[in-house]
Each structure stands twice: as C-alpha cells, then as structure tokens.
Backbone atoms as SQL, in Angstrom:
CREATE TABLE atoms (id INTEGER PRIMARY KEY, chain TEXT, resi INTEGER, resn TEXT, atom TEXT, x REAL, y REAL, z REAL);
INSERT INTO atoms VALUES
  (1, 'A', 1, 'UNK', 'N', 0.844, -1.173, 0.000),
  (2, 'A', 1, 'UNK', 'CA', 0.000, 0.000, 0.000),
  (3, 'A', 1, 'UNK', 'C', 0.894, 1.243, 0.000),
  (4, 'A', 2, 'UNK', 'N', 0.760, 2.268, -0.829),
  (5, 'A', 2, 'UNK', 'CA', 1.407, 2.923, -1.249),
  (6, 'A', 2, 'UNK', 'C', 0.802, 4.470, -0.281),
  (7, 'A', 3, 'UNK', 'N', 1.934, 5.652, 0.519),
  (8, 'A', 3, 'UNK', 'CA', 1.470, 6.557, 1.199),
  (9, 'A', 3, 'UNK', 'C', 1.683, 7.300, 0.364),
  (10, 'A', 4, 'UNK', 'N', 1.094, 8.748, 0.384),
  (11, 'A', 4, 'UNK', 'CA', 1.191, 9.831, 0.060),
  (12, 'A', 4, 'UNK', 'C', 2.602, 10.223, 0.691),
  (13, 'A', 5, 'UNK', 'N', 3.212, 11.237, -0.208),
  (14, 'A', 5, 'UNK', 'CA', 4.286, 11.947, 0.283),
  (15, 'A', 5, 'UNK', 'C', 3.724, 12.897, 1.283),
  (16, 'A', 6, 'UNK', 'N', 4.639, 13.040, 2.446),
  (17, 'A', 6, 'UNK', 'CA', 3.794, 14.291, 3.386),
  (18, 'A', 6, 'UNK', 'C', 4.956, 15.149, 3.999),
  (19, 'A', 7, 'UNK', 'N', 5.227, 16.177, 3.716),
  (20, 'A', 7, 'UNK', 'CA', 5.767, 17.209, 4.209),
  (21, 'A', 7, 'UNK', 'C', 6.224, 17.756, 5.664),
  (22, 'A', 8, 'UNK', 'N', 7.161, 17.610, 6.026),
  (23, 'A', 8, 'UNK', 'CA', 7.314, 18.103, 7.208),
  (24, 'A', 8, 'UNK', 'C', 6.600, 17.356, 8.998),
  (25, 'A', 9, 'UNK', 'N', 6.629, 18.368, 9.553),
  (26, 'A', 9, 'UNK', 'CA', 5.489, 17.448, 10.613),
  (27, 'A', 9, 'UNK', 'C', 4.041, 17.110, 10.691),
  (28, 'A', 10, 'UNK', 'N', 3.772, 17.474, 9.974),
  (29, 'A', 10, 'UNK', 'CA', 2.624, 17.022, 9.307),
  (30, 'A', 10, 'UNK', 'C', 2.132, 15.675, 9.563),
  (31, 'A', 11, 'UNK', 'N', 2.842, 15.161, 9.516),
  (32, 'A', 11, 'UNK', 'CA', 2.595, 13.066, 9.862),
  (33, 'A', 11, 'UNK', 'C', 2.403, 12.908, 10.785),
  (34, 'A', 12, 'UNK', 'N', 3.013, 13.882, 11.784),
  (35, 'A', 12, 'UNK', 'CA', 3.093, 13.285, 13.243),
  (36, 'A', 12, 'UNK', 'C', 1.826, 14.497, 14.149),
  (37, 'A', 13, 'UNK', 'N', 1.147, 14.950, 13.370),
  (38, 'A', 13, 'UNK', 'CA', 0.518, 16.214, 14.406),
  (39, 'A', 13, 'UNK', 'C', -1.103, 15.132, 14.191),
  (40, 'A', 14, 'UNK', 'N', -1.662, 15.896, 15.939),
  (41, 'A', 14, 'UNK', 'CA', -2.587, 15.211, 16.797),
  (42, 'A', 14, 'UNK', 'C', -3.800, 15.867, 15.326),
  (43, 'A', 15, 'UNK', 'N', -4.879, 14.575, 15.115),
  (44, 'A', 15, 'UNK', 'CA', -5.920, 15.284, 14.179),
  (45, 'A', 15, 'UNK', 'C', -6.901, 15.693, 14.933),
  (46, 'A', 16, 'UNK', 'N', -7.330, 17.061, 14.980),
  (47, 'A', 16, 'UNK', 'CA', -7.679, 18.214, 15.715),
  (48, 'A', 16, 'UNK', 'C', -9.389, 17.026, 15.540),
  (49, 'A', 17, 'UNK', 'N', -9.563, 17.459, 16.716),
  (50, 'A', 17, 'UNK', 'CA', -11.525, 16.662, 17.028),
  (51, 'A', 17, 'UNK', 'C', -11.585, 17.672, 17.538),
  (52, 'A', 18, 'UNK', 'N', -13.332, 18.399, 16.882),
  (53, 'A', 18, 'UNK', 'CA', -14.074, 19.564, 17.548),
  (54, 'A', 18, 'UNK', 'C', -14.594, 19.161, 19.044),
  (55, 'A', 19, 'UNK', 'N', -15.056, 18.242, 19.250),
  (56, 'A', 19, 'UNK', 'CA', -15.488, 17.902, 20.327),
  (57, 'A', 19, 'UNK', 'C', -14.689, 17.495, 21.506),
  (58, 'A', 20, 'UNK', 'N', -13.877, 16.797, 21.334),
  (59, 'A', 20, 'UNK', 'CA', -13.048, 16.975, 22.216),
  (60, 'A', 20, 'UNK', 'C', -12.298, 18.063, 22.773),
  (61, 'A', 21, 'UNK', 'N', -12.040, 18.695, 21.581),
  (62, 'A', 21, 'UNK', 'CA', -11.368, 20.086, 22.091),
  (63, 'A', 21, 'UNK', 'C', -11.854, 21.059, 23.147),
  (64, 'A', 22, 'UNK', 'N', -13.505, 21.332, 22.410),
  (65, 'A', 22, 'UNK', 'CA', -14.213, 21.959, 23.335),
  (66, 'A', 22, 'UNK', 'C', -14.382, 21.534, 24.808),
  (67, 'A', 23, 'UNK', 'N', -14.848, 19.705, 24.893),
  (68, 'A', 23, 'UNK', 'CA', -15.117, 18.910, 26.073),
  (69, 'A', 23, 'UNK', 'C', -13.611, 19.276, 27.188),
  (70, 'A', 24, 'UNK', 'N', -12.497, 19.424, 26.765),
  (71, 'A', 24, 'UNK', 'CA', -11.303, 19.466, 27.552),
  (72, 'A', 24, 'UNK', 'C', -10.889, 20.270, 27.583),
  (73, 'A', 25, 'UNK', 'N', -11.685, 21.609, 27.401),
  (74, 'A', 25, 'UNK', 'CA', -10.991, 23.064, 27.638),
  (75, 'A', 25, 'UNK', 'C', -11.285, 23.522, 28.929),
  (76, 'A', 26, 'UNK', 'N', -9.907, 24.237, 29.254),
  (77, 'A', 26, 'UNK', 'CA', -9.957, 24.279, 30.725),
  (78, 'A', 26, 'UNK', 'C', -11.239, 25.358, 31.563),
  (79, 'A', 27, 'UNK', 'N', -11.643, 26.045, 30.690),
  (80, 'A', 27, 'UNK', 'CA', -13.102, 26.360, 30.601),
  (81, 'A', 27, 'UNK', 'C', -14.272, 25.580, 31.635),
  (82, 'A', 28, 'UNK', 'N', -13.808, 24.585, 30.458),
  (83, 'A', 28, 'UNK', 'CA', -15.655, 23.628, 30.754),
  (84, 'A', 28, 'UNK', 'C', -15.200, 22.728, 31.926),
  (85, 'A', 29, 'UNK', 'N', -14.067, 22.815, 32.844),
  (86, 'A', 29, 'UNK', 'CA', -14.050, 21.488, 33.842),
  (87, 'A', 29, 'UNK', 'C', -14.592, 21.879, 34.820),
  (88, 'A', 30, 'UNK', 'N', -15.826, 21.292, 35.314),
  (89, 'A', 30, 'UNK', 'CA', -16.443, 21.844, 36.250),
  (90, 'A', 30, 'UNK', 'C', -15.995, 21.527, 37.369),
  (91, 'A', 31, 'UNK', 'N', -15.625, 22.645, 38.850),
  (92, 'A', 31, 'UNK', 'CA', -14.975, 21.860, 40.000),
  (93, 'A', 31, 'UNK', 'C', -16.461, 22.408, 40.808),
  (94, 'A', 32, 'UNK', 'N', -16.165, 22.116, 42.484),
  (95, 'A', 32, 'UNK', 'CA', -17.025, 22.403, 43.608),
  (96, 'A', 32, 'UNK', 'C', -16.688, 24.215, 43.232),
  (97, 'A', 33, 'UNK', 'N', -15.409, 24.928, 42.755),
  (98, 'A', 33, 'UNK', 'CA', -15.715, 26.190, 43.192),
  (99, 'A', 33, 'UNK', 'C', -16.654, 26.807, 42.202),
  (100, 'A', 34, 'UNK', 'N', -17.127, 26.224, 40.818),
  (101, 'A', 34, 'UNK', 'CA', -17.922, 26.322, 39.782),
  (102, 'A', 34, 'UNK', 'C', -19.149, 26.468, 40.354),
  (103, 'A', 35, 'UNK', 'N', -19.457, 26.280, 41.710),
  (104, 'A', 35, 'UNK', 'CA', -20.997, 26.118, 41.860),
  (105, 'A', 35, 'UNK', 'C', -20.764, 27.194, 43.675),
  (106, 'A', 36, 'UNK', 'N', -22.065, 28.554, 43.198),
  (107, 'A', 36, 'UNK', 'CA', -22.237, 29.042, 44.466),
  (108, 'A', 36, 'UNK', 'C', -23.174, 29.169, 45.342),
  (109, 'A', 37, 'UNK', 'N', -22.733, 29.131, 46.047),
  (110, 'A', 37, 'UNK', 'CA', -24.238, 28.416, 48.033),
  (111, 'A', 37, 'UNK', 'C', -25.474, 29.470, 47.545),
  (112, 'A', 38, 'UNK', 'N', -25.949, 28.730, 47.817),
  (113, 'A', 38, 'UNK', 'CA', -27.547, 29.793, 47.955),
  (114, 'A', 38, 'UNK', 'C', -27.352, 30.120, 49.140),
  (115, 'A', 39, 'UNK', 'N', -28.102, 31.828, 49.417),
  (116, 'A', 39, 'UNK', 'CA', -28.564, 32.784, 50.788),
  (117, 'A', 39, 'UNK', 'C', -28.785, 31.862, 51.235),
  (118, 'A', 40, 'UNK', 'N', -28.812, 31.699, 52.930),
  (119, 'A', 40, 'UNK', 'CA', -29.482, 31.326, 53.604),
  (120, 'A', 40, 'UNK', 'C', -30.840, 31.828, 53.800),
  (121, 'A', 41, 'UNK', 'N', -32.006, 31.288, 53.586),
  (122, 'A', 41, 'UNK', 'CA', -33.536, 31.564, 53.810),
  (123, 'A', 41, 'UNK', 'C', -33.761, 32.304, 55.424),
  (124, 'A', 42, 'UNK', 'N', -34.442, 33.385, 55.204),
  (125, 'A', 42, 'UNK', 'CA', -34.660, 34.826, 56.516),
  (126, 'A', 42, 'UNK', 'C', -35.663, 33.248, 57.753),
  (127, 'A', 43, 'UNK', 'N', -35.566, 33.645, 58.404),
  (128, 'A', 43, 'UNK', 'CA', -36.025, 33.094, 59.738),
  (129, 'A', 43, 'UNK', 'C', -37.453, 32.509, 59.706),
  (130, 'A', 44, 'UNK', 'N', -38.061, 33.912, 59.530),
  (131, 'A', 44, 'UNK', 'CA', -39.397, 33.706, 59.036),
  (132, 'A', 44, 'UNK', 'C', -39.936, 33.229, 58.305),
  (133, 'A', 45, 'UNK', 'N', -39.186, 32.842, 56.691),
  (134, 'A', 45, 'UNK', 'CA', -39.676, 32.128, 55.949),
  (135, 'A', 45, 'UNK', 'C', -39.268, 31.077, 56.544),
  (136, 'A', 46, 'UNK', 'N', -38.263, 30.295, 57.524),
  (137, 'A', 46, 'UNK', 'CA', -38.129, 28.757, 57.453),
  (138, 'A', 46, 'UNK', 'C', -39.294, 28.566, 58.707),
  (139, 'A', 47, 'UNK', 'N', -39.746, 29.400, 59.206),
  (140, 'A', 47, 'UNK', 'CA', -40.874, 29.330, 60.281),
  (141, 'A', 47, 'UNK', 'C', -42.212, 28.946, 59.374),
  (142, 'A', 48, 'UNK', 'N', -42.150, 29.722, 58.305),
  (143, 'A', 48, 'UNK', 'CA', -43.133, 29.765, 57.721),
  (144, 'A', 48, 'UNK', 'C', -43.620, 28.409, 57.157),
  (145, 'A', 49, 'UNK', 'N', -42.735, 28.112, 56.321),
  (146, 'A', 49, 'UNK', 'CA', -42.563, 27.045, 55.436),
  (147, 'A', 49, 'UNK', 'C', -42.949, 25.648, 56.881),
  (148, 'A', 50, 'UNK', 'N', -42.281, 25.525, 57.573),
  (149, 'A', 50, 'UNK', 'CA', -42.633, 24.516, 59.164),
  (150, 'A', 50, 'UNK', 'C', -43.851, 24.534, 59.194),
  (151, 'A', 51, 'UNK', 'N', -44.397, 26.082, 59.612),
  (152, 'A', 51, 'UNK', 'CA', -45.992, 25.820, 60.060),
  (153, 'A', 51, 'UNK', 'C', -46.847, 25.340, 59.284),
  (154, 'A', 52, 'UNK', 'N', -46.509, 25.604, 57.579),
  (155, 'A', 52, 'UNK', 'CA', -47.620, 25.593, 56.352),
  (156, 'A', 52, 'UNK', 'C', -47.080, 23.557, 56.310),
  (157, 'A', 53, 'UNK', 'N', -46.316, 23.146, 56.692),
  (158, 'A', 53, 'UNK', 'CA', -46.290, 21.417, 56.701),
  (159, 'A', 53, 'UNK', 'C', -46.882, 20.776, 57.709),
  (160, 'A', 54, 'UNK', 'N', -46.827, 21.313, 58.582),
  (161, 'A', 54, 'UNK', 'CA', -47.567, 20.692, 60.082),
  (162, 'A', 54, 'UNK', 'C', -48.936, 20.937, 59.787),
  (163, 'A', 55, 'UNK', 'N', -49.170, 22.569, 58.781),
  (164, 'A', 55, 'UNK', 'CA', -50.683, 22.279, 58.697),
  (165, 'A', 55, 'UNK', 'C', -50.915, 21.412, 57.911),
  (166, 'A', 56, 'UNK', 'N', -50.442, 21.051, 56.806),
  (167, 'A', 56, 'UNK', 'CA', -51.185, 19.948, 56.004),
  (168, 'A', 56, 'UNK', 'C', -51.040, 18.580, 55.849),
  (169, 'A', 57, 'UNK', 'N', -50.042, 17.963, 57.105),
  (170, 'A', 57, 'UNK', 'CA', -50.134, 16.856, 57.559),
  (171, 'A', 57, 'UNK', 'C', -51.261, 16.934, 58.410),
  (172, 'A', 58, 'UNK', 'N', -51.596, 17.562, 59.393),
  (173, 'A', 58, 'UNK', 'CA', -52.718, 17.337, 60.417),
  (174, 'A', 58, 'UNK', 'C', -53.478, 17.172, 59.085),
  (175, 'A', 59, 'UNK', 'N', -54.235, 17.618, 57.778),
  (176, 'A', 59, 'UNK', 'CA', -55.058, 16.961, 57.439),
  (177, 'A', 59, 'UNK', 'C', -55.300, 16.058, 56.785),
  (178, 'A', 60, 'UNK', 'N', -53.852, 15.260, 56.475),
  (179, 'A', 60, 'UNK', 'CA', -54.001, 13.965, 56.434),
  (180, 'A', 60, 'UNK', 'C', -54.246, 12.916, 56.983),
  (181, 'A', 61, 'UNK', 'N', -55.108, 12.286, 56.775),
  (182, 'A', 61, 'UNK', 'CA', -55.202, 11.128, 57.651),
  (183, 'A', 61, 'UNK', 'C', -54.429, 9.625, 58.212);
C-alpha cells in the first residue's frame, strides 16, 4: 500500500476533534468552586414554610 508523500510534521501532528477540544478546555471542567451556596432563607420564611407542613399533615389522615 502505497502513502502519500507528506511534508514536514505534518505526519506526526494530533488530528484536531471539535469535540473533544471543546469537552477538555480548561473552561468547561467543572470543580465544587464552579458552583455558588444559595442565601441562607430569613427566619421567618423557614418558620413559615414549618408551620404551612404541620398544617397539612394534620389533614391527612
């Protein structure tokens, strides 16, 4: 089987994949600092949210 003549480094270079490229850019690696805490919820709403469950278990049976 007969190769093409090829020029230079050319033979030896990585064949570029779109997808991969994008998938392994140091961009897209998602770590724990990639992701930020939600507020803590005011007092009253976690009071709130308590009382409105206790009410609607009592009306379950």
């Amino acid at each position: 089987m007969m190769q093409p003549d090829i020029r230079g480094d050319t033979a030896f270079a990585r064949p570029f994949h779109p997808v991969r490229s994008i998938e392994f850019h140091p961009r897209n690696i998602l770590t724990s600092a990639s992701f930020h805490r939600k507020p803590p919820k005011p007092l009253l709403q976690v009071l709130a949210d308590r009382l409105i469950e206790i009410i609607i278990q009592e009306g379950k049976p």
